[in-house]
Backbone bond lengths (Angstrom), bond angles and torsions (degrees), N, CA, C in turn:
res aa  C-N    CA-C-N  psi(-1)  N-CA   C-N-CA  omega(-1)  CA-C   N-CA-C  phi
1 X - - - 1.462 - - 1.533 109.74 -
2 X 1.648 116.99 162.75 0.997 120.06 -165.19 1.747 110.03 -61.46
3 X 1.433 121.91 -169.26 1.827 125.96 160.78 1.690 75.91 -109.38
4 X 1.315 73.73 176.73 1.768 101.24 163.89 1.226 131.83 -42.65
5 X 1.207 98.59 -65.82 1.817 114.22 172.06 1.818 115.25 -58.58
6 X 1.585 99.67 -20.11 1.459 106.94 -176.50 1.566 112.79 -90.76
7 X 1.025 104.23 -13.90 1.480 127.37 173.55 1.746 123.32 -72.16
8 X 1.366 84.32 -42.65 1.507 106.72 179.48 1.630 109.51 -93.62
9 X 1.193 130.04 -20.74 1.522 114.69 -176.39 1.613 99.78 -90.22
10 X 1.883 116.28 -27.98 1.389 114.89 166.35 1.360 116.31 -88.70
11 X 1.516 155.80 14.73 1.201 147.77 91.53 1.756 125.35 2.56
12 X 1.528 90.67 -77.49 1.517 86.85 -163.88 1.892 96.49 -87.69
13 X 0.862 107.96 -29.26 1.838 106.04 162.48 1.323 98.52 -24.55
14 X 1.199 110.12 -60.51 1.451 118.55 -152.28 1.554 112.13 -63.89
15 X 1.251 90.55 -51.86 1.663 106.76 164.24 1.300 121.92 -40.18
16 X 1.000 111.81 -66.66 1.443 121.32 170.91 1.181 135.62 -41.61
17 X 1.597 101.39 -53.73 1.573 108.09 175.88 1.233 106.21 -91.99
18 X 1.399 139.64 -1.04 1.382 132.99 149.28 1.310 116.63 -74.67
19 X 1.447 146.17 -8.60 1.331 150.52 142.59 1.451 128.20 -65.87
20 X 1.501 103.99 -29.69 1.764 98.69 163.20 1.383 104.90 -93.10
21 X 1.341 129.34 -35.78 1.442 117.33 160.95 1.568 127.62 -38.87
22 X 1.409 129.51 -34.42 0.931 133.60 -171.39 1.500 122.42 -92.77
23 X 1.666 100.06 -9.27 1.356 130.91 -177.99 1.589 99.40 -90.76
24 X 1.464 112.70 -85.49 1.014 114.20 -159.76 1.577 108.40 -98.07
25 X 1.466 127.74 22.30 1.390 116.58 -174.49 1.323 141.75 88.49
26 X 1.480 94.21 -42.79 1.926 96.63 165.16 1.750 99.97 -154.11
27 X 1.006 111.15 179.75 1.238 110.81 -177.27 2.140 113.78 141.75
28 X 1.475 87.16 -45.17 1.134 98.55 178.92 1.640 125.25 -40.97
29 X 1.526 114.73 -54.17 1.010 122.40 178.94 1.414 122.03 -59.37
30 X 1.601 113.49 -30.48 1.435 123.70 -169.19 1.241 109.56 -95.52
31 X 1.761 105.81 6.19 1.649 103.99 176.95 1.830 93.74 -107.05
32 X 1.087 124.87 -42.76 1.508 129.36 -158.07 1.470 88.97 -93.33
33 X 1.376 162.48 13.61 0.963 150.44 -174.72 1.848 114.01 -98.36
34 X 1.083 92.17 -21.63 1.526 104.90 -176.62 1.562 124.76 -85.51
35 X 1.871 97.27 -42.25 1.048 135.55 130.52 1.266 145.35 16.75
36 X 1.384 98.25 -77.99 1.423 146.65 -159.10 1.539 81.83 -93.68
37 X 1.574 103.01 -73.07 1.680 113.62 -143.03 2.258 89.28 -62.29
38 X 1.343 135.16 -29.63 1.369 148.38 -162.48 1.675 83.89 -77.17
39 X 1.341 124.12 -59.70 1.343 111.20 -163.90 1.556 125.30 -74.97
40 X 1.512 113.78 -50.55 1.510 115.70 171.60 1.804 106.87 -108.39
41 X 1.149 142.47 -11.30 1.326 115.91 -174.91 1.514 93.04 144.23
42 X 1.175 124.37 145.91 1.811 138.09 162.07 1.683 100.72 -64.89
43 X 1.374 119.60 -51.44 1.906 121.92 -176.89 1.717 89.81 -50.18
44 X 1.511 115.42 -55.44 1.261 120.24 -149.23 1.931 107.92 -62.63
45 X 1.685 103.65 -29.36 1.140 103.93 -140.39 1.593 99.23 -76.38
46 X 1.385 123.78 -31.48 1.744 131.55 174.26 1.486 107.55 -45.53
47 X 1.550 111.72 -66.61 1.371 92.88 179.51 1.316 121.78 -63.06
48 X 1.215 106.32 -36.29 1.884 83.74 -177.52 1.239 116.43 -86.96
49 X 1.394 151.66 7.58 1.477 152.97 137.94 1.651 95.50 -52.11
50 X 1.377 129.67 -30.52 1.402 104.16 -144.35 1.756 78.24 -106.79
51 X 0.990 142.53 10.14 1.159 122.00 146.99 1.135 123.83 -117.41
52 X 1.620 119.61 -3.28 1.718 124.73 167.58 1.725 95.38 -60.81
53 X 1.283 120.36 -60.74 1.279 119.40 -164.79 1.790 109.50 -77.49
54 X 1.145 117.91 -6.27 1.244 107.74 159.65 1.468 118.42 -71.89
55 X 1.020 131.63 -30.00 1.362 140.38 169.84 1.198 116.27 -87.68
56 X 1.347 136.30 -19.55 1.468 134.25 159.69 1.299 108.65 -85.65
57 X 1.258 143.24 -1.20 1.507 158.09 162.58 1.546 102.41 -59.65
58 X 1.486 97.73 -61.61 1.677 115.76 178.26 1.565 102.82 -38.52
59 X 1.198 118.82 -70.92 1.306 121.58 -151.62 1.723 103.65 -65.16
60 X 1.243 117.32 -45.20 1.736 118.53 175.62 1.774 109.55 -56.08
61 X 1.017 86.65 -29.90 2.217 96.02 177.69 1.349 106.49 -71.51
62 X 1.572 107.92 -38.81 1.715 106.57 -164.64 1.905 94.96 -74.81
63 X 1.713 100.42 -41.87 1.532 100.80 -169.96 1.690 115.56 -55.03
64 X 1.354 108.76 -34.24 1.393 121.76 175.76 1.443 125.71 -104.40
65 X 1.053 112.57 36.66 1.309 115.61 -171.87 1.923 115.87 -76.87
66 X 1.066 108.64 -14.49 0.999 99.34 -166.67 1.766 107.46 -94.83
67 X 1.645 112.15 -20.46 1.695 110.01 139.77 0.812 157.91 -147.13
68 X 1.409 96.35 95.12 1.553 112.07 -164.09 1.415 88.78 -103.00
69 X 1.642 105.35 151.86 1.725 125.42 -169.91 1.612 86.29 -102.59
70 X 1.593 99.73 119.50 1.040 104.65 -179.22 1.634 123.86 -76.05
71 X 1.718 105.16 -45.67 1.284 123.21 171.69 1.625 106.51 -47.54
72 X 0.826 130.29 -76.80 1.656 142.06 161.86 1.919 95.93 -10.34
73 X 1.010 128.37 -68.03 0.874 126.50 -178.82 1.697 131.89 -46.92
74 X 1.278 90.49 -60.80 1.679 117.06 174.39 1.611 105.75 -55.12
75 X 1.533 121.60 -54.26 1.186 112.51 175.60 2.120 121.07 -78.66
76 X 0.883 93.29 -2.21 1.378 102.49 177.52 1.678 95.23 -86.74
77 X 0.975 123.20 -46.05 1.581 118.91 -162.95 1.502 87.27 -81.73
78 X 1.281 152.01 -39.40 1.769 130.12 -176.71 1.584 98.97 -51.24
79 X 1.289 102.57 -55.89 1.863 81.81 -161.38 2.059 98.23 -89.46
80 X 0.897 125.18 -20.18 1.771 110.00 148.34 1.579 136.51 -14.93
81 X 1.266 93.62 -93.67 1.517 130.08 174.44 1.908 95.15 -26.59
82 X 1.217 105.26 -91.82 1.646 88.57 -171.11 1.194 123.96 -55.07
83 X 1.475 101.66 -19.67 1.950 96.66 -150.70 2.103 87.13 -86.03
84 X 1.640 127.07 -4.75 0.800 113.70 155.65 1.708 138.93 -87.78
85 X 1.302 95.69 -28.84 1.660 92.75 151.87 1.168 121.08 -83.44
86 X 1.124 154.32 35.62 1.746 162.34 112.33 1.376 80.68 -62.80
87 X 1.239 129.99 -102.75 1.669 116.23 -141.44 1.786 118.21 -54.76
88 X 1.641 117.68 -19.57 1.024 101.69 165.90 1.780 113.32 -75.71
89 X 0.938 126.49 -16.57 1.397 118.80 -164.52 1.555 90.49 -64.35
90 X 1.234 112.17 -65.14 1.548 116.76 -174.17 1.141 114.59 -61.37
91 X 1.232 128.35 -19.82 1.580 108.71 -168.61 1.772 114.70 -82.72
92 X 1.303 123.15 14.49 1.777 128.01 145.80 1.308 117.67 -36.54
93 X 1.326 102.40 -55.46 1.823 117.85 -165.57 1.244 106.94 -130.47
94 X 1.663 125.39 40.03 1.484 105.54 168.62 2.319 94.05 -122.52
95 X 1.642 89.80 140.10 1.396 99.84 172.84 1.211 117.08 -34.87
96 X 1.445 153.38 165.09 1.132 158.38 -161.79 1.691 110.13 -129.20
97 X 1.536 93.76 -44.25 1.687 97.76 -175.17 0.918 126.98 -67.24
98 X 1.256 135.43 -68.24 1.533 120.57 150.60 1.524 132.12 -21.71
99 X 1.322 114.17 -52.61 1.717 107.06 161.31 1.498 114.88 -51.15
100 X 1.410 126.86 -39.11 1.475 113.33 -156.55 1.710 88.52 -86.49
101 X 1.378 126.89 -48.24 1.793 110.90 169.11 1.342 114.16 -39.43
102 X 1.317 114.48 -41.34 1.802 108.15 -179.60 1.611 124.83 -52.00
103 X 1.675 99.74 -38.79 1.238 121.28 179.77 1.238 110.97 -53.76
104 X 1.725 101.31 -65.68 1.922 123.30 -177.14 1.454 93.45 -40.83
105 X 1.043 144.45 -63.84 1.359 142.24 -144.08 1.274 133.74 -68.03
106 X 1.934 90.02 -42.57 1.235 124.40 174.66 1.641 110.14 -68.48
107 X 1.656 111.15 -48.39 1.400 109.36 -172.98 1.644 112.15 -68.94
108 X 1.734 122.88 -44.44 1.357 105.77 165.35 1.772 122.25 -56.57
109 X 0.859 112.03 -23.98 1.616 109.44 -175.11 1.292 118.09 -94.41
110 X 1.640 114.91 -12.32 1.671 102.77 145.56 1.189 131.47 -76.90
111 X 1.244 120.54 10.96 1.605 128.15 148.46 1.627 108.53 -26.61
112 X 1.623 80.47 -94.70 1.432 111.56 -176.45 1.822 98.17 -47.09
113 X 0.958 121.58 -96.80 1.448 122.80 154.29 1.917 102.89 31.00
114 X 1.349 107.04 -94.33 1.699 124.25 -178.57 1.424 100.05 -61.58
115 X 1.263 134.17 -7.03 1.861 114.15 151.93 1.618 101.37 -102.69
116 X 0.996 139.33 -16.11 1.314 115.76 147.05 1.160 150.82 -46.70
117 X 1.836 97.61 -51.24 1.552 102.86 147.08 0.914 149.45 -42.25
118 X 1.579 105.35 -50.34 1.741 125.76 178.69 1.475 86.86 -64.13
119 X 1.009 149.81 -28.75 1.969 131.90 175.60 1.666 112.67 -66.58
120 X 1.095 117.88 159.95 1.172 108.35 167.97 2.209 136.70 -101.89
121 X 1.659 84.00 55.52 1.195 113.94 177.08 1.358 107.15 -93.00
122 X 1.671 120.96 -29.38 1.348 114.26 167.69 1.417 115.79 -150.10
123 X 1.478 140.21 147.44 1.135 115.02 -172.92 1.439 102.68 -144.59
124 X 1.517 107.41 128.33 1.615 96.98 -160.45 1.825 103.34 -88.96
125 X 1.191 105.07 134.79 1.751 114.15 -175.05 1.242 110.88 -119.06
126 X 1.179 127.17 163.01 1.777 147.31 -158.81 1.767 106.23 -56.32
127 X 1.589 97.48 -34.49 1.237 89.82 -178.23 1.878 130.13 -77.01
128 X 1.282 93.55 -22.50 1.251 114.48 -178.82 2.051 124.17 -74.21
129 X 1.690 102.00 -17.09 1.348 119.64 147.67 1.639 149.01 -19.43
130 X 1.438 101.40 -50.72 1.539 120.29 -179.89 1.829 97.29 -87.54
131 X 1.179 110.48 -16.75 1.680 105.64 168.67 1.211 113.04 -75.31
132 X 1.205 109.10 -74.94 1.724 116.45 163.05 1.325 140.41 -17.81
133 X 1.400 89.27 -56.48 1.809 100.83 147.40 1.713 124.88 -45.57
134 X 1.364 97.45 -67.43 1.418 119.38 169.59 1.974 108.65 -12.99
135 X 1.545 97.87 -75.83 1.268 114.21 -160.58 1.800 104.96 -91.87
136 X 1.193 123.82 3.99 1.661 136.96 160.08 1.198 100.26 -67.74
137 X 1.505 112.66 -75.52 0.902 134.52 -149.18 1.830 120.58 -66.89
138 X 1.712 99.08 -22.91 1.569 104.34 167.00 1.310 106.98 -75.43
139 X 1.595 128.29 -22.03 1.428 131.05 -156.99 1.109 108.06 -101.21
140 X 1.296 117.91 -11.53 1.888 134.33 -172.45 2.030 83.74 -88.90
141 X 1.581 124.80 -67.35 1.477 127.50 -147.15 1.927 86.09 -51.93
142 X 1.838 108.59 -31.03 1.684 85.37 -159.27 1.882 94.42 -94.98
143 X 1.235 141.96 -4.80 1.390 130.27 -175.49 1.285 113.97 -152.52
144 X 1.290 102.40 23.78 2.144 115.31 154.57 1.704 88.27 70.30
145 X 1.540 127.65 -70.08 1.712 111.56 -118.93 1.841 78.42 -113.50
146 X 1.257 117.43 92.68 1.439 104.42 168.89 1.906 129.69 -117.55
147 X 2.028 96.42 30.33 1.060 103.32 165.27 1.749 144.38 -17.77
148 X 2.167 94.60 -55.83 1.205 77.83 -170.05 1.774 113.07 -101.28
149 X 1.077 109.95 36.33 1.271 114.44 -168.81 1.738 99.57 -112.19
150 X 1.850 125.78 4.38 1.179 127.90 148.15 1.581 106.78 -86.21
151 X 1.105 117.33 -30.78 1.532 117.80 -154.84 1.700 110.61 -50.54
152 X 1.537 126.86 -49.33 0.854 107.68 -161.68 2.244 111.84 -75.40
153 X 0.895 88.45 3.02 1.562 101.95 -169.44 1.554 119.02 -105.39
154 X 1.616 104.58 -8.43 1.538 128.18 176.43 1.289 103.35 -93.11
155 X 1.779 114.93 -38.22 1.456 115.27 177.17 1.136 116.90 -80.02
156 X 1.257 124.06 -16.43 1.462 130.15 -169.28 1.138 96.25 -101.96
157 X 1.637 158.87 -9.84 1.086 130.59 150.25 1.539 120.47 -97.04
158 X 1.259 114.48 28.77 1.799 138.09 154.67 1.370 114.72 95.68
159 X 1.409 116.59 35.52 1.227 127.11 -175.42 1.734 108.79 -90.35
160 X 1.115 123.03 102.79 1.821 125.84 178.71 1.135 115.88 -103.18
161 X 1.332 129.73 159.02 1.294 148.97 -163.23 1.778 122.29 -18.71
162 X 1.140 147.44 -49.44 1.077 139.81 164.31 1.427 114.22 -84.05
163 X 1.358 109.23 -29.44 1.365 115.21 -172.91 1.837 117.98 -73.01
164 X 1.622 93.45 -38.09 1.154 114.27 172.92 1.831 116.78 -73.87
165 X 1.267 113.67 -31.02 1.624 115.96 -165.90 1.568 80.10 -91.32
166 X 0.958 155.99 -27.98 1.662 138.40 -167.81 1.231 104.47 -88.52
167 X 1.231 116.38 -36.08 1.637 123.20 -166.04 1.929 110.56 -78.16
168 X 1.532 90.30 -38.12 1.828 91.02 167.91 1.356 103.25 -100.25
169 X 1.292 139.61 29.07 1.467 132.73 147.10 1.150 95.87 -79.11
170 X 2.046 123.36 -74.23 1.153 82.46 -168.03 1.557 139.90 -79.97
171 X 1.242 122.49 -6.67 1.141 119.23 173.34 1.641 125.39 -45.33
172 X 1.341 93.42 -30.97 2.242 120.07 170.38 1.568 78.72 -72.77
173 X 1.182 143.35 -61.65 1.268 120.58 -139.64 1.671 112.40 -75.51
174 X 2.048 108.72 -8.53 1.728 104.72 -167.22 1.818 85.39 -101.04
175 X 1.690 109.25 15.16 1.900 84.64 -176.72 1.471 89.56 -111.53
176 X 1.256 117.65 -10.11 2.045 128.02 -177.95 1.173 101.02 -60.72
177 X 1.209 109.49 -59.72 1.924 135.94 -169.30 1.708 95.64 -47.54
178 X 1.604 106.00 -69.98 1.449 120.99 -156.42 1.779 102.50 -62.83
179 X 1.491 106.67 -31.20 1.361 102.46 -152.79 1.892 86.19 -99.66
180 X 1.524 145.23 2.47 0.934 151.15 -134.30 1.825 81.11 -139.97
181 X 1.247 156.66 -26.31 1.380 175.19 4.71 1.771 95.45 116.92
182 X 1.733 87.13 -84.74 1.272 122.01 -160.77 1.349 105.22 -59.45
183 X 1.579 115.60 -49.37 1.351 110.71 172.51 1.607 134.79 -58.99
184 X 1.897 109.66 -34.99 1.182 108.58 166.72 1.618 111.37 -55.54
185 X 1.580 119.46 -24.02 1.667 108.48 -155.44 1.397 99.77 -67.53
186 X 1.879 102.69 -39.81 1.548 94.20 -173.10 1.475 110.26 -101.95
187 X 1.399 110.98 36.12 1.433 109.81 142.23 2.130 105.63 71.27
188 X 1.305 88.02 25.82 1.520 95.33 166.58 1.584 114.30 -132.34
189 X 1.237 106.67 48.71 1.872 126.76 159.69 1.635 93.67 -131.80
190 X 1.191 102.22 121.07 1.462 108.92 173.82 1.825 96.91 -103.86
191 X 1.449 78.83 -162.94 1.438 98.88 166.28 1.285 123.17 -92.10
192 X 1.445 113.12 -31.05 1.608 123.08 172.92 1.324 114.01 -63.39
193 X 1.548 106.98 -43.22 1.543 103.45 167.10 1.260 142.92 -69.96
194 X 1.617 107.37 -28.03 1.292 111.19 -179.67 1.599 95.50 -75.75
195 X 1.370 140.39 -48.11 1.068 126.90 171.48 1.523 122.25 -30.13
196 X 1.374 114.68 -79.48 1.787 113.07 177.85 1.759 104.33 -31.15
197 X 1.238 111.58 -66.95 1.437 129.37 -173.21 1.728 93.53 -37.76
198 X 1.342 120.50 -67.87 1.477 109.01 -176.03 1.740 108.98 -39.41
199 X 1.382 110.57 -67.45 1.552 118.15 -162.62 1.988 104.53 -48.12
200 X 1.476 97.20 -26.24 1.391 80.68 -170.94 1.482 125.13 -117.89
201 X 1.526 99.42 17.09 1.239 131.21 135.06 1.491 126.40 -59.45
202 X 1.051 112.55 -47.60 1.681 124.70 -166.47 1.844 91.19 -80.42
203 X 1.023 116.34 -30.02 1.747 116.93 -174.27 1.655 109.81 -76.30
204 X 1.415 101.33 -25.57 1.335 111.20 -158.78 1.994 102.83 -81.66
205 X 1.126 103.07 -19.88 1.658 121.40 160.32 1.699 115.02 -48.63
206 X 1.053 110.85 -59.91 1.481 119.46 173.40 1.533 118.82 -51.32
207 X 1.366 111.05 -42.75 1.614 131.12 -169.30 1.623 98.72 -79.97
208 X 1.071 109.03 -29.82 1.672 113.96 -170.67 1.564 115.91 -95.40
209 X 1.740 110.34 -26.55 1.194 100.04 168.42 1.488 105.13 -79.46
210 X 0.895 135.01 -49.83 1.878 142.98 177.87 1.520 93.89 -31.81
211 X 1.413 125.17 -53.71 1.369 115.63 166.89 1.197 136.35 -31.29
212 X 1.912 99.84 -67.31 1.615 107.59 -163.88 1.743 87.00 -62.38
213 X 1.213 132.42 -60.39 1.291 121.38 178.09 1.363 102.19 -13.16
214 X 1.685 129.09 -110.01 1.163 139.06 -151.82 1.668 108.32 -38.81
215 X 1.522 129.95 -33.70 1.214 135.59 -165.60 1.826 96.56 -72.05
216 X 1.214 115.13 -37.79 1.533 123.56 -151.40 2.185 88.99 -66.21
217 X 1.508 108.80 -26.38 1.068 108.84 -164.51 1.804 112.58 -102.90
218 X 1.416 103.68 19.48 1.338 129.12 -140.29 1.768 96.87 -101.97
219 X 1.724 139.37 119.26 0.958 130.42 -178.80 2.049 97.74 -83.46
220 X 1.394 87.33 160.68 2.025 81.24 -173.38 2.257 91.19 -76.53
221 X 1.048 115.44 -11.75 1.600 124.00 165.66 1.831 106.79 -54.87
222 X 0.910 103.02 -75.83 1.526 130.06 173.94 1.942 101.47 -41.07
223 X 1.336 113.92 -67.79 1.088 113.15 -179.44 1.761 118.97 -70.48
224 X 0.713 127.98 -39.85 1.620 114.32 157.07 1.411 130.26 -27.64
225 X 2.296 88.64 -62.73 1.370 92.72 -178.09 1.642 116.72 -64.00
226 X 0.743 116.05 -26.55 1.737 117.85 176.07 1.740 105.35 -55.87
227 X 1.193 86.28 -72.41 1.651 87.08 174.13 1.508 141.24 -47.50
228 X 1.437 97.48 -18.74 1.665 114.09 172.94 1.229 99.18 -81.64
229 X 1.516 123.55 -42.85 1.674 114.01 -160.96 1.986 101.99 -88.92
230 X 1.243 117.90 -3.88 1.528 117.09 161.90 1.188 106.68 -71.16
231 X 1.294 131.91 -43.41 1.378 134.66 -178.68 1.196 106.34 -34.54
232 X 1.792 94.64 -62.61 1.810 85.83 -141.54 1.477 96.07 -80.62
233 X 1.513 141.80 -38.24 1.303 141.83 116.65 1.461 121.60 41.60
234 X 1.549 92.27 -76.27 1.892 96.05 -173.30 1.960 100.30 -90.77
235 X 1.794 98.74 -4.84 1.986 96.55 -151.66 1.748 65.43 -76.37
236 X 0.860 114.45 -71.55 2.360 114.57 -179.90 0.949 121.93 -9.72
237 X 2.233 107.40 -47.38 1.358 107.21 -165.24 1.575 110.83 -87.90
238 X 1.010 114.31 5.37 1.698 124.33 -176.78 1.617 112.53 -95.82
239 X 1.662 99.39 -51.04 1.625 108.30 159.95 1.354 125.88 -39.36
240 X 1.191 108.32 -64.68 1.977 120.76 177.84 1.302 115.27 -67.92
241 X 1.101 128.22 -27.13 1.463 146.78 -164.60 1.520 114.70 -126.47
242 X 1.153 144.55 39.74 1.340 139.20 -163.12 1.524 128.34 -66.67
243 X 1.288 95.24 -18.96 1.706 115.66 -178.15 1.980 96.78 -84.18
């Protein structure tokens, strides 16, 4: 378990990245992940993200509950669900560095990417969902936080700010579950972890209502631009930092 000081830099972590989470949709994971891995261990840091953010998932679902796209959901979780227990099984013994450059690359270039979409050169539709899932959901079992790598494809099939942050909570919330499963089987969710994971779950409530606040006052102008400049932001912090 954490010291004091370790307590306190994952506290307000928590805070934090549960306030741009609640803002812009994801973020959370790619702020507390580093975090996490500085205070108790990199082995340590999956399970307990994957149940801190299962419970900070909760609270963005409860804030938006009233629209979340349900269909969007349902077909996102068929091709999810397994393709995240496959990537947790492997992710014990698979390299890290190369995945986290894949990430960096991917997250600045869905910039560009999400004004492509928004044109009508491509337009992502309901059916095309259970894929998406598919290939999230292997990339979520090996590095927990793979928010923004739905984003440009959530916006492009017309999903905006509340509608959009509830709808990819829960969709985060059927790869938390699956990948939160997989980890008890092989016996790397303890008890120590699910503990921290609760406390900083339960913190991550506070950070998320302070959110839906600021979002409620939020132009869909305003909210893009935020969300474009996390991109390129976290697409950097994956590049320099890949582990």
């Amino acid at each position: 378990m954490p010291d004091p000081i370790g307590w306190a830099v994952l506290v307000v972590g928590a805070l934090v990245g549960s306030l741009v989470g609640g803002v812009a949709g994801f973020g959370t994971g790619i702020i507390m992940l580093p975090l996490v891995a500085w205070v108790v261990g990199l082995r340590s840091a999956v399970p307990v993200l994957t149940v801190a953010m299962t419970i900070g998932n909760l609270s963005r679902i409860w804030w938006s509950r009233g629209e979340l796209d349900r269909a969007v959901v349902l077909r996102f979780a068929l091709g999810a669900m397994p393709a995240t227990v496959l990537g947790t099984a492997i992710y014990a013994g698979a390299p890290t560095d190369w995945l986290g450059r894949f990430v960096g690359v991917f997250l600045i270039a869905s910039v560009p990417l999400r004004r492509i979409l928004a044109t009508d050169l491509f337009r992502m539709r309901l059916r095309y969902f259970p894929v998406l899932g598919a290939i999230v959901g292997l990339v979520s079992g090996l590095i927990v936080t793979t928010g923004p790598l739905n984003t440009p494809f959530f916006l492009s099939y017309g999903l905006r700010r509340s509608a959009y942050v509830g709808t990819e909570a829960v969709c985060a919330m059927v790869m938390h579950l699956a990948r939160g499963a997989t980890l008890a089987r092989y016996a790397l969710l303890t008890w120590e972890t699910l503990a921290l994971g609760l406390v900083l779950g339960a913190t991550m409530f506070a950070g998320t209502w302070l959110g839906r606040r600021v979002l409620d006052r939020m132009s869909d102008r305003i909210f893009l631009g935020i969300i474009e400049a996390l991109l390129v932001v976290m697409g950097l912090q994956s590049l320099l930092f890949p582990r």
